[in-house]
C-alpha positions as CSV (number, residue, x, y, z in Angstrom):
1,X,17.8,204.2,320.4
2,X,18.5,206.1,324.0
3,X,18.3,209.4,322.1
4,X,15.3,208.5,321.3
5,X,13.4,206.6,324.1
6,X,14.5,208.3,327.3
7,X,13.3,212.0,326.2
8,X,9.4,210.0,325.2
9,X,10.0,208.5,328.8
10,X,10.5,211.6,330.4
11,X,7.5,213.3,328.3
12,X,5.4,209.9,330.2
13,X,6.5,210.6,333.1
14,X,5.8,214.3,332.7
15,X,2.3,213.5,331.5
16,X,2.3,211.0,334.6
17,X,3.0,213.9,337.0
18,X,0.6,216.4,335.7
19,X,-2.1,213.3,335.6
20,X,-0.7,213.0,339.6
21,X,-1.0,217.1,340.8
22,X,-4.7,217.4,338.9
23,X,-5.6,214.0,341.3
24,X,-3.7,215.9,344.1
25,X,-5.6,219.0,343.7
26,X,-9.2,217.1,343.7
27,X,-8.0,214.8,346.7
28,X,-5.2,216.7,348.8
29,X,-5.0,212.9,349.5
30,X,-1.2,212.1,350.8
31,X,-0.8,209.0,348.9
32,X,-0.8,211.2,345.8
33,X,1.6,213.5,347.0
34,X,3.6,210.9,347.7
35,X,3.7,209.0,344.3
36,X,4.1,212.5,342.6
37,X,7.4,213.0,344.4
38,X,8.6,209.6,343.2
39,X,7.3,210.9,339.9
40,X,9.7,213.8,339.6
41,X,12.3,211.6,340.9
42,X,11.6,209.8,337.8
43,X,11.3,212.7,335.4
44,X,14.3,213.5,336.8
45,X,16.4,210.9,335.8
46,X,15.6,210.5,332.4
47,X,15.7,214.0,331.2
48,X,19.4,213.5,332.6
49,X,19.9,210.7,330.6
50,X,18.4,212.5,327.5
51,X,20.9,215.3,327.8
52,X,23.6,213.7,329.0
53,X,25.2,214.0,325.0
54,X,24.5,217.5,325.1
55,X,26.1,218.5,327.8
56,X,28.8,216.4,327.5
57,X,31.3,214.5,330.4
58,X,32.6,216.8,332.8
59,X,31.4,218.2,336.5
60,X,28.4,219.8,335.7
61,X,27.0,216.7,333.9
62,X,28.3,214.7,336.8
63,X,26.9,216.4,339.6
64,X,23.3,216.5,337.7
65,X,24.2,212.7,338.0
66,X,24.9,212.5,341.3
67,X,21.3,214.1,342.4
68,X,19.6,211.3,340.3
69,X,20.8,209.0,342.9
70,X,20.0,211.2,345.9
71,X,16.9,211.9,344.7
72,X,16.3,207.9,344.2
73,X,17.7,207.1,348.0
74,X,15.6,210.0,349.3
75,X,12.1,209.4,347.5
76,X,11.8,206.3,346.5
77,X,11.5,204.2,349.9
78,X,8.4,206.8,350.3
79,X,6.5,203.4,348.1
80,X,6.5,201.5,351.5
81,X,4.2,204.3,352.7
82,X,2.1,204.2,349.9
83,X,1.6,200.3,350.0
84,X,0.5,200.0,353.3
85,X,-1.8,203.4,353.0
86,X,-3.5,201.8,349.5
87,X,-3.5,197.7,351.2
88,X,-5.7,199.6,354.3
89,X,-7.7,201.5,351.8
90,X,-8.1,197.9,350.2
91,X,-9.7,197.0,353.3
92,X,-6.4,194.1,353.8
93,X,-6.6,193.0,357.7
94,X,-2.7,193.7,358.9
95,X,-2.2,196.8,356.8
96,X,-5.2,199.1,359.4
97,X,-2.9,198.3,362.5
98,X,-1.8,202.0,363.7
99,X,1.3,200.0,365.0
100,X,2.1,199.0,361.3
101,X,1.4,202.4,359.7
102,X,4.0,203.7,362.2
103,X,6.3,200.8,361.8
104,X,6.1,201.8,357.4
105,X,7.7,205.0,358.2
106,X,10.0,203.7,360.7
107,X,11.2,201.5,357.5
108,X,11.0,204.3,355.1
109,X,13.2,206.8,357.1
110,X,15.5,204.1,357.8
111,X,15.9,203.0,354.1
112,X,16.2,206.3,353.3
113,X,19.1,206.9,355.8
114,X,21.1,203.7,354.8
115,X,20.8,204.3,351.3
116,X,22.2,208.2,351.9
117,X,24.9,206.8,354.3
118,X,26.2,203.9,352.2
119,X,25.1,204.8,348.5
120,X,26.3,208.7,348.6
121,X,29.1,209.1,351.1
122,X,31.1,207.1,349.3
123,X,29.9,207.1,345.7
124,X,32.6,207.2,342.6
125,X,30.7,207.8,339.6
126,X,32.5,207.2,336.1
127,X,30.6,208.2,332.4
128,X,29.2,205.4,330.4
129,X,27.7,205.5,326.8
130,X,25.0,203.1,326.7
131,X,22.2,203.1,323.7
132,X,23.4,206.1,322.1
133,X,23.4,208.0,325.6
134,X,25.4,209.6,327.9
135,X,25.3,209.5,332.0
136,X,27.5,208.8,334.7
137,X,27.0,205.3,336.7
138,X,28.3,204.0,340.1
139,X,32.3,202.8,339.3
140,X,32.2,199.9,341.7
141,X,27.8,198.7,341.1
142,X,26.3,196.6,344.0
143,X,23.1,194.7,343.9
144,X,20.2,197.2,344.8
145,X,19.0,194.9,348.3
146,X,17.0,197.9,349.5
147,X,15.5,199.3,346.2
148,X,14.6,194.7,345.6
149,X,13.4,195.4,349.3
150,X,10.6,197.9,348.5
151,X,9.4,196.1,345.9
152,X,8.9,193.2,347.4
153,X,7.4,194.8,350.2
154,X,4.9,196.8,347.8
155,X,4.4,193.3,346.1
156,X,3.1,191.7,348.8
157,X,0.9,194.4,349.5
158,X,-0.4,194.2,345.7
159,X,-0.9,190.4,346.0
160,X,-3.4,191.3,348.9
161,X,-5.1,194.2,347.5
162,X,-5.6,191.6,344.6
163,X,-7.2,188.9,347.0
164,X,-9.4,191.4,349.1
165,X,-10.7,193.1,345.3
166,X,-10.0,191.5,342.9
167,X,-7.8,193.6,341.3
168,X,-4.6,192.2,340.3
169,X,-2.4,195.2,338.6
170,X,-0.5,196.8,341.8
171,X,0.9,193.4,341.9
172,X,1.1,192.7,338.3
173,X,3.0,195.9,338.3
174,X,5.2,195.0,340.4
175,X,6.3,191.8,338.7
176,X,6.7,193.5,335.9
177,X,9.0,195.7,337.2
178,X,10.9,193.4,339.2
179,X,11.7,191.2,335.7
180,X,12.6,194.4,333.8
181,X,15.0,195.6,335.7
182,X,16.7,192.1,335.9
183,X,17.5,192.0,332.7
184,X,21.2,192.4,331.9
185,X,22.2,196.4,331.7
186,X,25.2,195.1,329.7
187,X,22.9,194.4,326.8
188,X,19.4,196.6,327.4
189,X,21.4,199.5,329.7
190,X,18.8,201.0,332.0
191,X,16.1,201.1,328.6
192,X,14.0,198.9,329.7
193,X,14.4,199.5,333.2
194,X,13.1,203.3,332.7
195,X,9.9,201.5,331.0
196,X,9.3,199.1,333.4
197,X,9.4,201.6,336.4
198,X,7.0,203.9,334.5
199,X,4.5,200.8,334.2
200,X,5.1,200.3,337.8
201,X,4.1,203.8,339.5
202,X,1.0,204.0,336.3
203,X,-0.3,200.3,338.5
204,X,-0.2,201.7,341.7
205,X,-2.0,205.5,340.6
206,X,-4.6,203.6,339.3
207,X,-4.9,201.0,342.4
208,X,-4.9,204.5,344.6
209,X,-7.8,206.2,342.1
210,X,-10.2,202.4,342.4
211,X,-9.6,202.4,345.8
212,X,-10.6,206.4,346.5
């Protein structure tokens, strides 16, 4: 089924990017160029996973693996930014503070150093066939605090977009997300998680193009 589903996710998220640089290039709005980094992050990882079989266990395959995760500890705490920036566009009281919007990227840098410091440094990485694919994982897997930590934090700014218009699916996205990748990767691998992160960023381009 992996052979299968991860190369349509990375055609999504492909069509998900190019949907993100024609909104970039009718914008030059930073939000965007934000979520389109997180975007290739994604498209990233998935068209890894889809040719991991074909290129088979060995350094090359493993080193493409290793620059899925630095790509994920160096872009994805960007999604603090973009909260706050879409809650203020929302018109949401706290999130207009200039001493907030300074303190987002104080949080973003710093999640991105701990995660380069503690996740990279020190990362083993051992292949796994999951679903009919092939990558390489983390040999000793931790609980993903700061990756739970952004999405709570993005979460929260959904629920309040959703109270100050009305529109619930940044939140609803969230959620989603959140359950998905809960499930156990023992039985559903990362499958599900790769569909549930897709729904995820497609929630908050569509808050950022209501709220524009």
């Amino acid at each position: 089924m992996g052979a299968i589903l991860y190369p349509l996710y990375t055609v999504a998220n492909l069509v998900l990017a190019t949907w993100s640089i024609s909104l970039w290039q009718h914008s030059h709005n930073a939000n965007i160029l934000l979520l389109l980094l997180v975007v290739a992050g994604m498209t990233y990882d998935n068209l890894i996973v889809s040719l991991g079989r074909l290129i088979n266990e060995g350094s090359f395959l493993k080193l493409l693996n290793r620059l899925r995760f630095l790509l994920h500890d160096l872009l994805i705490p960007l999604l603090v930014v973009v909260a706050v920036k879409l809650a203020s566009a929302a018109g949401v009281f706290w999130a207009s503070k200039s001493i907030l919007f300074s303190g987002c990227w104080t949080i973003t840098f710093g999640l991105i150093g701990l995660g380069l410091v503690t996740n990279l440094k020190h990362l083993e990485l051992a292949p796994i066939n999951v679903a009919g694919s092939l990558r390489y994982k983390p040999k000793n897997s931790k609980p993903p605090i700061s990756t739970i930590f952004i999405a709570l934090l993005v979460g929260v700014a959904g629920f309040y977009i959703w109270r100050e218009i009305q529109w619930p699916w940044m939140f609803v996205g969230t959620v989603v997300m959140l359950f998905g990748n809960a499930l156990p990767t023992k039985i559903f691998g990362s499958l599900v998680g790769s569909a549930v992160d897709f729904v995820f960023i497609l929630a908050l381009l569509t808050t950022h193009i209501v709220l524009s």
